[in-house]
C-alpha positions as CSV (number, residue, x, y, z in Angstrom):
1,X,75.2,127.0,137.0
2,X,72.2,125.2,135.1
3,X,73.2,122.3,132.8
4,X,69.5,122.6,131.1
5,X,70.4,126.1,130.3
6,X,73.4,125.0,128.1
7,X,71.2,122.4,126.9
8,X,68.6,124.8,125.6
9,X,71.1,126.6,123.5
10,X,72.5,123.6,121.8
11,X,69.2,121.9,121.1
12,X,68.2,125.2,119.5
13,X,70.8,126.0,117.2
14,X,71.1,123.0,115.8
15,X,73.8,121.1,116.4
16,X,75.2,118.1,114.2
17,X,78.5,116.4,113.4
18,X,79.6,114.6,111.2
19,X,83.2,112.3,111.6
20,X,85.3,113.2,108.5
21,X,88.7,111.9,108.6
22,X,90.8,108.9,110.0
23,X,94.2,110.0,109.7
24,X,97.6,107.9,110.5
25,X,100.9,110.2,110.8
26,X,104.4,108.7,110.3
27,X,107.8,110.1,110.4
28,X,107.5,114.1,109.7
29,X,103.9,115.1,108.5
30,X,101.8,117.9,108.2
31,X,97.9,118.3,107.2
32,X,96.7,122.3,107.3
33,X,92.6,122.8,106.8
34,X,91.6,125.9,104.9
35,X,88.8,128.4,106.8
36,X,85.6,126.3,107.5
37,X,83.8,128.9,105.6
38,X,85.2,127.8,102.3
39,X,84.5,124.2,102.5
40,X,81.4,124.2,104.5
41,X,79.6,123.9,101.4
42,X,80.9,120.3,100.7
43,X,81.3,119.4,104.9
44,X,78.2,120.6,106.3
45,X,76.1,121.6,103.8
46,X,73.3,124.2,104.8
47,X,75.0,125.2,108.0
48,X,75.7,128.7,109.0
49,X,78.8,128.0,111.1
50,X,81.1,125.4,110.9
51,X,83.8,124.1,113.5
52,X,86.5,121.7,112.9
53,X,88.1,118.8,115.9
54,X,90.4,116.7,116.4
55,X,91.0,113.8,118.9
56,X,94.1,112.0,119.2
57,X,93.5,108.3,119.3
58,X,97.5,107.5,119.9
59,X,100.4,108.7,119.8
60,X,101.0,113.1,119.5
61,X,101.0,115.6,117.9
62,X,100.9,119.4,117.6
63,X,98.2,122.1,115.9
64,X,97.8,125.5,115.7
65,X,95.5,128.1,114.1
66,X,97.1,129.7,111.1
67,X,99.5,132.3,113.0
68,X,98.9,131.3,116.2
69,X,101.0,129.5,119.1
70,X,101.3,125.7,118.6
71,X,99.5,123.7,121.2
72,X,100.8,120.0,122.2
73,X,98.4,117.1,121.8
74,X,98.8,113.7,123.4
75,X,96.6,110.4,123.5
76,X,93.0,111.4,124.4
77,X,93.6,115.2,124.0
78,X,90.6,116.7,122.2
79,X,90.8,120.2,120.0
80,X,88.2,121.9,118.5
81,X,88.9,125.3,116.0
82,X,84.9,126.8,117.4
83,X,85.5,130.3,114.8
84,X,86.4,127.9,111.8
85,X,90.2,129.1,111.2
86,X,92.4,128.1,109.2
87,X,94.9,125.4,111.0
88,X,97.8,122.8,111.4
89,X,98.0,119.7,113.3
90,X,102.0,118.1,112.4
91,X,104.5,116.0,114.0
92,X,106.4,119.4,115.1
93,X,105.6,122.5,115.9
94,X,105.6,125.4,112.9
95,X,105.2,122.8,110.2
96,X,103.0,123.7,107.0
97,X,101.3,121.7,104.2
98,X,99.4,123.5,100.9
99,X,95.8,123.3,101.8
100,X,93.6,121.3,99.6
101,X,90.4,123.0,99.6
102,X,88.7,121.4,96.3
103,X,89.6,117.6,97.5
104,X,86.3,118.2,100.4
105,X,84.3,119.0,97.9
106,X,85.1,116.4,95.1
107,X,85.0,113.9,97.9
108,X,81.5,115.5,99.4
109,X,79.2,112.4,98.2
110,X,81.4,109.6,99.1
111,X,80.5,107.5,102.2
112,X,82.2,108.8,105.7
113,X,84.9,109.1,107.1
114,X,87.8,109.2,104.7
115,X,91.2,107.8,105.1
116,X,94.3,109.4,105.2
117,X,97.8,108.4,105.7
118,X,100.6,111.2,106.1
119,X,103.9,110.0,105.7
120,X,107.1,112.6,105.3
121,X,104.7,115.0,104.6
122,X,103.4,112.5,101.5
123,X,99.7,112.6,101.8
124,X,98.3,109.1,100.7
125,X,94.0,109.0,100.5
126,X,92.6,106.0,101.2
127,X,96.2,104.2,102.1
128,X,96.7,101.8,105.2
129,X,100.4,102.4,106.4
130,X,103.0,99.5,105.8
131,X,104.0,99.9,109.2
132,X,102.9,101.0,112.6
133,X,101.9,104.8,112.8
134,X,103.1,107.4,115.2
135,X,100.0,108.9,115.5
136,X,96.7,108.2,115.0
137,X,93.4,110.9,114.8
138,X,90.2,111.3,114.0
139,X,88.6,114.5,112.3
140,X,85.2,116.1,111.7
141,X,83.2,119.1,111.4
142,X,80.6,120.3,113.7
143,X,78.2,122.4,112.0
144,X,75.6,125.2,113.6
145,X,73.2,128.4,113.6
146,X,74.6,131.5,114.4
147,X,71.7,133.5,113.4
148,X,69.2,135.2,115.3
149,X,71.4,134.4,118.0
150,X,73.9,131.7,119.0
151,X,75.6,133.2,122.9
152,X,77.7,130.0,123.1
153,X,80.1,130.1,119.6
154,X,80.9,133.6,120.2
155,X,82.1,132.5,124.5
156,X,84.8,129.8,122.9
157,X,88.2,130.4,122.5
158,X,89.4,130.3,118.8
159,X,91.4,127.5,119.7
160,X,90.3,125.1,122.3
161,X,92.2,122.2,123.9
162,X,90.9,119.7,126.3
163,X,93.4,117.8,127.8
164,X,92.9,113.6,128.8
165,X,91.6,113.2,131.9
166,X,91.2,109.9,133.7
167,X,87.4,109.7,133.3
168,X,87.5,110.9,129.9
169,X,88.5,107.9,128.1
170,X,85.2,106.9,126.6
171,X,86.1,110.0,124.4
172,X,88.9,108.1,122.5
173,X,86.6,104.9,123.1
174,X,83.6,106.2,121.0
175,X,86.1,107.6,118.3
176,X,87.3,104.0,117.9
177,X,84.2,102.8,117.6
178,X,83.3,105.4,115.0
179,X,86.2,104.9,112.9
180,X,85.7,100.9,113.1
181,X,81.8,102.2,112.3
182,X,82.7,103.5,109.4
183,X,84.6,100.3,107.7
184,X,81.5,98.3,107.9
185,X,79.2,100.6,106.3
186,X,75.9,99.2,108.5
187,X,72.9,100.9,108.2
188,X,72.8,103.7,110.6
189,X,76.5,104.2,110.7
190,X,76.4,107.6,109.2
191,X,73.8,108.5,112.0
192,X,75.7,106.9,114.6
193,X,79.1,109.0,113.3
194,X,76.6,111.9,113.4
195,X,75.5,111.6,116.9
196,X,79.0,110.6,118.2
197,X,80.4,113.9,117.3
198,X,77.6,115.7,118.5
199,X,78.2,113.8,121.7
200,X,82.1,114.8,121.9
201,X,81.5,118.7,121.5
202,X,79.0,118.9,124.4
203,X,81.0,116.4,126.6
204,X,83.5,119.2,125.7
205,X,81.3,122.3,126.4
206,X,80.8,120.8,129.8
207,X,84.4,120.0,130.6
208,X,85.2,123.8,129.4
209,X,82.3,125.4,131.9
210,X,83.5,123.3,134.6
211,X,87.2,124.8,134.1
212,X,86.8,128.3,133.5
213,X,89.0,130.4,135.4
214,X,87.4,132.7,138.1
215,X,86.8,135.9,136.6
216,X,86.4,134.9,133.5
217,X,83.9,136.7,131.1
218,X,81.1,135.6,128.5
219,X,78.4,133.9,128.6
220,X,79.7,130.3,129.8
221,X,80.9,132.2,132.5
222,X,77.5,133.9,133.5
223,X,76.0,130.4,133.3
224,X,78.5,129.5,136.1
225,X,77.7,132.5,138.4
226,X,75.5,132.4,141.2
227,X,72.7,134.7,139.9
228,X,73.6,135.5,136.6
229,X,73.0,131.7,136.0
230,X,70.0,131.7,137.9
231,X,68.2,134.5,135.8
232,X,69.4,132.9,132.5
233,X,67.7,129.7,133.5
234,X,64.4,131.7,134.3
235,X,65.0,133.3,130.8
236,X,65.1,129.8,128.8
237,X,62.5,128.1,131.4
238,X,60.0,131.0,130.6
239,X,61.0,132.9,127.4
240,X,57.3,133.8,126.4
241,X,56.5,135.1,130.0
242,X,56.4,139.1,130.5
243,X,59.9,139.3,132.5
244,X,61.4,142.8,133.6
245,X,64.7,143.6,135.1
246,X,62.7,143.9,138.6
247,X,61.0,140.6,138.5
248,X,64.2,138.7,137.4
249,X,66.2,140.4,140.6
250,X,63.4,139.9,142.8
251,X,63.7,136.0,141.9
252,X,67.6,136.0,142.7
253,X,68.0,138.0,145.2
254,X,70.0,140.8,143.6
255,X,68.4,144.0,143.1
256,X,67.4,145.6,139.7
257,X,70.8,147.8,138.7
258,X,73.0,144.9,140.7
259,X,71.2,142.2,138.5
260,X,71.7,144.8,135.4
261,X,75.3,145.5,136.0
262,X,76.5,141.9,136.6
263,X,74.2,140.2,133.4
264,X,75.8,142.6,131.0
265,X,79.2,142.5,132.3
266,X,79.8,138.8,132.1
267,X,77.2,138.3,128.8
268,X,77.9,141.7,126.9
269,X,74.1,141.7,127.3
270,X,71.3,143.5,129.1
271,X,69.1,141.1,130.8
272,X,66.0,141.9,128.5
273,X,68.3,142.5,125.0
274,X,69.0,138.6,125.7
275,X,65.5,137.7,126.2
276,X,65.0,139.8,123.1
277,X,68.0,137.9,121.0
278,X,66.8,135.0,122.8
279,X,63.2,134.9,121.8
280,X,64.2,135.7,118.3
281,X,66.2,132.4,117.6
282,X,63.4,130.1,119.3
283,X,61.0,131.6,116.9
284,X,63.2,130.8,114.0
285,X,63.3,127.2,114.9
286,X,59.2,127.1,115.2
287,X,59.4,129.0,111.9
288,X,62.2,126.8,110.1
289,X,60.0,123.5,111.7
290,X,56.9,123.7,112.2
291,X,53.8,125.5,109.8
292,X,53.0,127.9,112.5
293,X,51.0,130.9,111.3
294,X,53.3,133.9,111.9
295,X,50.5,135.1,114.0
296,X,51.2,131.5,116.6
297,X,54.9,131.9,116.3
298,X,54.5,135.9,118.0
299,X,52.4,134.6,120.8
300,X,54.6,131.3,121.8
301,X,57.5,133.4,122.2
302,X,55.7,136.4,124.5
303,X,54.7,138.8,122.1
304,X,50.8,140.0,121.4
305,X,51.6,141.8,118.6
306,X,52.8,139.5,114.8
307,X,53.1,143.6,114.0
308,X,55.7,144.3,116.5
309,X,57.1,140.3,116.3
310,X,57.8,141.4,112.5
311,X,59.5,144.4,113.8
312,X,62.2,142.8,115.9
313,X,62.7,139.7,113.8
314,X,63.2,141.9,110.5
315,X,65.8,143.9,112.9
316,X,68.0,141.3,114.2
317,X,67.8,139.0,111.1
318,X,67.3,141.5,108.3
319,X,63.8,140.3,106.7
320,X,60.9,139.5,107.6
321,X,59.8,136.6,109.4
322,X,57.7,135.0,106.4
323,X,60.0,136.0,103.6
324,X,63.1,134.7,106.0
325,X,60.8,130.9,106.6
326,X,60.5,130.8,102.8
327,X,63.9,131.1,102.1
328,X,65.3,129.1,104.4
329,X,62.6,126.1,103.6
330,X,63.5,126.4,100.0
């Protein structure tokens, strides 16, 4: 297992939070999300993919995906929706509340985060309870790439829970300080809400690697095996260089259908498809941030040809790689 490797992949697909909601729940309540996808407009504007999470500051409560099994969340718990489903968290388990999809964006150019109070299934905006709440929560929205190629979204559970642990309590901690950031409105607090979250989801990618089950599949779980991991750090270390199967086995210590079979049963991948994806979404960052010539983009990620660069960008994104840098930069 190689940290750096998960590392690569989030700096890469561009990662960033933002810290939404600071929500208070008394008696019986209920607040349901709608799909990411119809709000990410307002939440996260500009981002392909959009996740939604919750940490439980006090108290408990329960949430679910929209037709899924409730999960129970406690003080410290974190949960993250990573496919952007429709949800629940509530006071009991298989409670509902209308979703209110136009409040996110009549609400999208007020300052961060907003307030809620949910009382009896009441929801109050920008209310302070009378009396002490039952639960307390923080919410936001973690927005990223999925195109060329984003391996980590598509290794998360729909639904994931991370439980308090003893060492985790600067979790809560920092979501504290970011809802008490958020009252005082100094400069920098939105950055400072922006990096926190960020900060909570790979805090959370690295308690989920550590706890994957032996014999789990995907590509988490090929970071975590002994050579799998090994070959995928080569991969990210050297994209541009002019890998084969054979050279990647030789370096190890598997030989070239062993390292073949085990790659693409635990990443769905061939070793040199994912150097292929791979290369793909690092030359869409150098085209999205930089003013490479096309030409410069080709050679940094390993290919000699812009012709046959073209080629394989145009057939994993669907255009071209100039036409696809002028869209996305306008």
């Amino acid at each position: 297992m190689n940290q750096d490797t998960l590392s690569d992949v989030l700096r890469n697909i561009r990662l960033r939070g933002a810290l939404y909601f600071s929500v208070s729940g008394t008696r019986e309540w209920a607040a349901e999300a709608p799909p990411s996808r119809d709000i990410a407009a307002a939440v996260m504007p500009g981002a392909e993919h959009v996740m939604e999470f919750h940490v439980v500051l006090s108290g408990k409560c329960w949430a679910a995906a929209i037709g899924g099994a409730p999960v129970h969340l406690a003080a410290g718990d974190v949960v993250i929706f990573a496919h952007g489903d429709a949800h629940v968290v509530s006071s009991a388990p298989g409670m509902r509340a209308p979703p209110d999809t136009h409040c996110y964006f009549e609400r999208q150019h007020q300052p961060l985060p907003f307030t809620l109070h949910l009382d009896a299934c009441e929801v109050r905006a920008d209310a302070v309870p009378t009396g002490a709440a039952d639960t307390m929560l923080v919410c936001g929205f973690l927005g990223c790439d999925v195109r060329p190629f984003n391996p980590l979204i598509a290794a998360l559970p729909r639904l994931l829970h991370l439980p308090s642990a003893g060492d985790q309590g600067w979790v809560v901690q920092c979501m504290r300080q970011a809802a008490a950031e958020s009252k005082d409105r100094r400069p920098g607090g939105g950055a400072m809400l922006e990096r926190l979250s960020e900060m909570l989801f790979i805090d959370a990618m690295r308690r989920y690697l550590a706890a994957l089950p032996e014999g789990s599949e995907g590509w988490l779980a090929g970071l975590r095996d002994r050579f799998v991991g090994q070959a995928l750090t080569l991969l990210h270390a050297a994209p541009e260089a002019p890998w084969t199967v054979e050279e990647l086995g030789r370096r190890v210590g598997l030989s070239r259908s062993a390292l073949h079979e085990r790659f693409a049963a635990l990443t769905g991948l061939a070793p040199m498809q994912y150097l292929a994806n791979w290369r793909m979404q690092l030359a869409a960052t150098l085209l999205r941030e930089t003013t490479h010539p096309v030409a410069a983009v080709a050679q940094e990620v390993g290919y000699e040809s812009e012709a046959a660069f073209a080629r394989a960008f145009k057939r994993l994104v669907g255009q071209p790689p100039a036409s696809w840098r002028r869209k996305v930069k306008a």
